[in-house]
N, C-alpha and C positions, 0 to 999 in steps of 0.2 A: 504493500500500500504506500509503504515511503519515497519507495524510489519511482512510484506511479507517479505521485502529488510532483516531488521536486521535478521530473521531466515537462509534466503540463505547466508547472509554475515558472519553469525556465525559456519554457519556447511562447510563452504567452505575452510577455511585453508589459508593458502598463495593466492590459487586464489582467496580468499575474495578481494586483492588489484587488482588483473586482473580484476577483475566485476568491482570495484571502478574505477579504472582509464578508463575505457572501458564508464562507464556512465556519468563520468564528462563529457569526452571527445566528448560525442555524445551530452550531451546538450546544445553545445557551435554551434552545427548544426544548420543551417537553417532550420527552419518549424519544426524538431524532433523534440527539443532540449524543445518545451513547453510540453512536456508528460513525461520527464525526470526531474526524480526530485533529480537532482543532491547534494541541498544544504542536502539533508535529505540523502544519502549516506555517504556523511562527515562526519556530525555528528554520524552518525552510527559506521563508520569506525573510529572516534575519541573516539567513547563510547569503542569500542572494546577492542582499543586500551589501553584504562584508564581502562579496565578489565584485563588487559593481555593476554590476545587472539591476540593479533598484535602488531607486536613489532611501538614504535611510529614514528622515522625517515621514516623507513621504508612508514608508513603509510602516514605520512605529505609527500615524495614522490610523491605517487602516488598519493596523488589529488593533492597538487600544477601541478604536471607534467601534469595531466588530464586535468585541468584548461588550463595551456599554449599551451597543444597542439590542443584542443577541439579550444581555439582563433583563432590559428595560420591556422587551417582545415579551420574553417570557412570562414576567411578571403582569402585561396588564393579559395575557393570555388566562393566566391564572385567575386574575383577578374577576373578570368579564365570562369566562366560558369554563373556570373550571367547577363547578360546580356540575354543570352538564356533560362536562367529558366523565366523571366520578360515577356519573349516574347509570353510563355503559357498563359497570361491571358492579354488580352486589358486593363482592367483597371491600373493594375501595369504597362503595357507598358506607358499608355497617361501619367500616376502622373509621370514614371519614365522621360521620355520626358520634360516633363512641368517645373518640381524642378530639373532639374538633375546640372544647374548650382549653385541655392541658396545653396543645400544640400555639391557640393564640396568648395563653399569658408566656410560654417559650420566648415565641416571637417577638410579645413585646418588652423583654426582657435582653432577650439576647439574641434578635434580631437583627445587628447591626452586625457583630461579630460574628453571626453565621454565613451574612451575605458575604463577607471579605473570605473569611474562610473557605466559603464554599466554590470559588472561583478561583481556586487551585488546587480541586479536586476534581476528576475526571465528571464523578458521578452527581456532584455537587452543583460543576455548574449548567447541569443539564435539569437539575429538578429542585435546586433550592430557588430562581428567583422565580417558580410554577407556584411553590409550595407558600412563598412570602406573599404573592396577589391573590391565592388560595383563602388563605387564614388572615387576609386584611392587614397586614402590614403596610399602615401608614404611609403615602407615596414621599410625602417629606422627608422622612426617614430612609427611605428604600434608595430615592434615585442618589441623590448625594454619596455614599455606600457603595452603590454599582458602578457609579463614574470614580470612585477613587480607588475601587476594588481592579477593575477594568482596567484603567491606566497604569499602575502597578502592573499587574500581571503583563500586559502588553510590553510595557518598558522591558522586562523582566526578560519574556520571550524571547523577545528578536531581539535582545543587547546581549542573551546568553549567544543567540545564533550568528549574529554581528560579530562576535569575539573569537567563538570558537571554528567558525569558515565550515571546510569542509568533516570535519569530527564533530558536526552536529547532533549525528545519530548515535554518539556515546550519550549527552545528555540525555535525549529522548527515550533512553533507558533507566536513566536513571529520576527523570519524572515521573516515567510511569508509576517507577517502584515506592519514589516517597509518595505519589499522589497515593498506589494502592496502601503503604505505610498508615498515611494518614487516615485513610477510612477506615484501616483496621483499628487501628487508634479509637476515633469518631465509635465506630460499634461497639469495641470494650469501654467505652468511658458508658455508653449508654445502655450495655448491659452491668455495670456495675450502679450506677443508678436506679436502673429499677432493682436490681437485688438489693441496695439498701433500701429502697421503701418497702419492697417484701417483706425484708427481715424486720425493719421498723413497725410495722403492723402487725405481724404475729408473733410479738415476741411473747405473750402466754401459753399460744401452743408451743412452740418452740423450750421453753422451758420444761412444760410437760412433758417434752417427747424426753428432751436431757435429761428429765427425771427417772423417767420411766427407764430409758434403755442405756444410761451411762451410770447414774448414781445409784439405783439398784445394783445393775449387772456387773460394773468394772470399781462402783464403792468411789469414783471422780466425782468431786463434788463442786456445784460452781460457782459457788463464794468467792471458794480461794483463788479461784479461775479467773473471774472478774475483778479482784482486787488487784491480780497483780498486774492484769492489763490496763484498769487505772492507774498504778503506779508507775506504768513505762507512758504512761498520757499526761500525769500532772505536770504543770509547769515550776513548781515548788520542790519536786521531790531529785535529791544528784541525782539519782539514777531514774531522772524523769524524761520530758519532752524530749529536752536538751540531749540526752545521751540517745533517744530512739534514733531522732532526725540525724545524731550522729555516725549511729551505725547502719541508716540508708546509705547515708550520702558515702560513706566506706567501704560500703556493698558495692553502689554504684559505679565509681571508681576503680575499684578491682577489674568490676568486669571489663568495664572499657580499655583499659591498659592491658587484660587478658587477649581482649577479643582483637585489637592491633597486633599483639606478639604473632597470634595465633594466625593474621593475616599476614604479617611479614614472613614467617616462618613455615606457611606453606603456600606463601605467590600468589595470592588472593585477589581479587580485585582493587584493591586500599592501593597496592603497590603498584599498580596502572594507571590509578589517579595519578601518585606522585611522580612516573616520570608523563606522565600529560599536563601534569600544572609545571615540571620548568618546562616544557616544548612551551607552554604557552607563554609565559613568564618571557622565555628567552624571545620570542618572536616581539612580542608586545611593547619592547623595553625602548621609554624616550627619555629624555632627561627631562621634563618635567616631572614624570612617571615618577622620576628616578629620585628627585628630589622631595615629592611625599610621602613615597615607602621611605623614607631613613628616616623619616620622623617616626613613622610606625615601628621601623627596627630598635632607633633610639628606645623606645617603650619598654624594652626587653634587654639592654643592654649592663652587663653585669654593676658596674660601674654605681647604675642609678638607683639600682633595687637596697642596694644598704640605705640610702637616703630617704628611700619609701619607705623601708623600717622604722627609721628615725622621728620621720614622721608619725607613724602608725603610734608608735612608743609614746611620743608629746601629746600626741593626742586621747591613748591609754591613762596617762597622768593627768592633763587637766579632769577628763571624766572619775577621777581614784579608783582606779582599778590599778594595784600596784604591779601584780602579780602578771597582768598582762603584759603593763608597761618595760617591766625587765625583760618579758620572754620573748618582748618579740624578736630583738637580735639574736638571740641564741636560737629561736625559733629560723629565722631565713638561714644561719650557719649549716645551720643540722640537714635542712632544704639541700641547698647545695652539697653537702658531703654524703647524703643521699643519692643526688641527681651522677655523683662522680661513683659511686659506689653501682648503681645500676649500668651507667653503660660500659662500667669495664667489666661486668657481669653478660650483658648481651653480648658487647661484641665480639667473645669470642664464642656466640653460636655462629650456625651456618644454616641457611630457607633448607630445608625437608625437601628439594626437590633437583634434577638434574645442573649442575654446571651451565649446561646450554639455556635452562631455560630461567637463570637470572637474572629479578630484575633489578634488585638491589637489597641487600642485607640487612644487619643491627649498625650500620655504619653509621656513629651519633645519635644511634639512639636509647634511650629518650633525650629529650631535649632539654639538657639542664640551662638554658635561659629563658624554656619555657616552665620549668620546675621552679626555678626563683621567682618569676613572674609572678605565676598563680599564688605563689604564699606570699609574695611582698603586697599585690594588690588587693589580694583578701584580705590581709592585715589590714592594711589602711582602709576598708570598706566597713570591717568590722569596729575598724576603732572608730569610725564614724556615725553608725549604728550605735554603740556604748555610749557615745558623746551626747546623740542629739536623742532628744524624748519622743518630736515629733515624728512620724509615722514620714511622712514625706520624704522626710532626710534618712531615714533608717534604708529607704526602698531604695533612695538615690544611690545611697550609700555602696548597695549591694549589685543595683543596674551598674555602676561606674567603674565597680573593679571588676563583672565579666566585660564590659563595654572593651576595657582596657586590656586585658587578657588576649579578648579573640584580633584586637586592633596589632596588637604586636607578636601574636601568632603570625598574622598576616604580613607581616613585613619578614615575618621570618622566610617566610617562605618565598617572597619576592627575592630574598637573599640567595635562595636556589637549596634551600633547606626543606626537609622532605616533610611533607605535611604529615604522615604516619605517627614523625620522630615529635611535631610539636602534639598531637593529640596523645601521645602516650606522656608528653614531660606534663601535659594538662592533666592527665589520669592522677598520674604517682603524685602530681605539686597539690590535687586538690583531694586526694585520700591522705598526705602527711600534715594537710592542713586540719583537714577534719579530726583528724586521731588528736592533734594537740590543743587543739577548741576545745572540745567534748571532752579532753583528763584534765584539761586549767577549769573547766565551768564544773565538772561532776566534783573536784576536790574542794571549788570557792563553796557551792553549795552544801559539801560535807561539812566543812570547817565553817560556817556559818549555823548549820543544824546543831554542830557538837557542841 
């Protein structure tokens, strides 16, 4: 179907953008809109573009516009006849009947963020702007949302296909996969929602049945059972909140830094990014380019990260927290003699697979000035969080040191540094951060209890 679309979109000329905006525009259709494979004309039409075959405004144009108007169809489609299309089939009639009040306070709740959402999902933007003129979603609300959903996405589209030229159809794989990612996402979030209100509503029978068939039979009793899952919930208790959310995020972590080894180690697809992001890096490279990535490398540059401790530490102190304010330099040392400890541990493995077919080893990794990074800029997010009361600044706090993190990840990589090497120094920088949060907060809070 790929190489159908790019042949027609190539020998067609100017109406290559009439086709483009004609196909966006139709995939935003109810019921069409999933045989339409919209994201994969973008990209086409973005490749073209980056050939010179199409000029590029022009071309950003016509799919944003196909985007926004492909929303806007849908929606007064919804709004105006869907009620009559529902009515073709009993089953959509009874769901529509049954949900039709849960799905509008949904919508007018989280309407807004479903429309943007939904319009980087395959399946989403074929039947969420149906579903929003459906259930009355506000046009005020809606169109505003679709034009800024739409122009985004479009930008997005053909500036990935503008870049990447003719290895366009490595993205268009990897859309597919986060778009299907995402709605698998989308379905677990929404069957874990309705399982909590299941579970919320019978929770009498629910104890019965645990009476009956655990506390009889195996003598489990569930006091003690709920107490101590209270006790990993309170915010009061050391070994409460604080230590749970700490040994997510350590769980979390592990994996990720597993599941890159595990990629490097048997030539996985991770390792075909990294040498396609320096092809691309190397092709791309201007010197103004040149002159914004070294600000982003600067970010990560070992040099600066003790002075962001420093920081973090004065800022520990003004809030009295002493306990922080000493740990945090010995905290970024240990960081670093970590980060030096791991990659003389990789690098002498070797990928699990023939000589011939490598692409590139533990050669620097992990990434210890992406391992200092992550704990000098957490530091400083945290100690800005401890400092400030307000809610604002606590969030800012914590937006500004991942902000900062993935900005000088990025420049790492500009530097011809393998992107595997900076998400595995992100893994290990943000699991030896976590372990040492979670033993300074579970000891303040011991030694405050004692």
């Amino acid at each position: 179907m790929s190489s159908i679309l790019r042949a027609l979109l190539s020998h067609s000329g100017l109406w290559a953008l009439t086709i483009a905006f004609a196909a966006v525009t139709m995939e935003s259709a109810a019921f069409v809109g999933l045989v339409i494979p919209g994201e994969s004309v973008a990209l086409i039409v973005g490749a073209l573009a980056g050939a010179g075959v199409l000029n590029l405004w022009w071309a950003l144009g016509a799919i944003a516009g196909g985007a926004i108007c492909g929303d806007v169809s849908g929606y007064v489609l919804g709004r105006w006849k869907g009620e009559a299309l529902l009515a073709q089939w009993a089953l959509a009639r009874r769901h529509h009947k049954q949900h039709r009040q849960q799905v509008q306070r949904y919508f007018a709740r989280w309407g807004a963020a479903t429309v943007i959402i939904g319009r980087f999902i395959a399946i989403g933007r074929a039947f969420v702007p149906f579903t929003a003129g459906l259930y009355r979603m506000p046009p005020w609300r809606f169109v505003p949302m679709a034009v800024l959903a739409g122009a985004v996405w479009g930008a997005a589209i053909v500036g990935l296909g503008y870049w990447l030229g003719s290895r366009w159809r490595i993205v268009e794989e990897w859309l597919r996969s986060i778009g299907l990612g995402m709605l698998g996402l989308l379905v677990l979030t929404v069957l874990a929602f309705a399982l909590w209100r299941w579970l919320s509503r019978h929770e009498e029978q629910l104890q019965a049945l645990w009476e009956r068939h655990f506390e009889q039979r195996f003598g489990i009793k569930t006091e003690p059972l709920l107490a101590f899952f209270r006790a990993r919930l309170s915010p009061t208790g050391y070994l409460g909140l604080h230590f749970t959310l700490g040994i997510m995020v350590m769980a979390a972590m592990t994996w990720l830094f597993g599941g890159v080894v595990q990629d490097i180690f048997a030539q996985d697809p991770l390792v075909r990014v990294d040498r396609l992001l320096k092809l691309l890096v190397a092709e791309h490279r201007t010197p103004a380019l040149d002159s914004v990535m070294a600000v982003a490398a600067f970010l990560a540059d070992p040099y600066l990260m003790p002075a962001v401790a420093v920081i973090a530490a004065v800022t520990f102190a003004a809030a009295r927290d002493r306990i922080m304010a000493f740990a945090a330099l010995p905290l970024l040392a240990s960081a670093y003699a970590i980060g030096i400890g791991l990659r003389e541990l990789f690098e002498n493995f070797s990928p699990w697979v023939p000589p011939s077919r490598v692409v590139h080893g533990f050669h620097g990794f992990p990434s210890i000035a992406m391992i200092m990074a992550t704990n000098a800029y957490g530091l400083a997010g945290y100690a800005l969080g401890t400092y400030a009361r307000d809610w604002r600044w606590r969030t800012l706090g914590a937006v500004a040191a991942f902000y900062l993190v993935i900005v000088a990840g990025c420049g790492e990589v500009y530097r011809q540094q393998n992107l595997s090497a900076q998400i595995g120094g992100f893994a290990a920088g943000g699991c030896w951060l976590a372990i040492c949060l979670t033993g300074i907060l579970s000891y303040e809070k011991l030694r405050t209890a004692a």
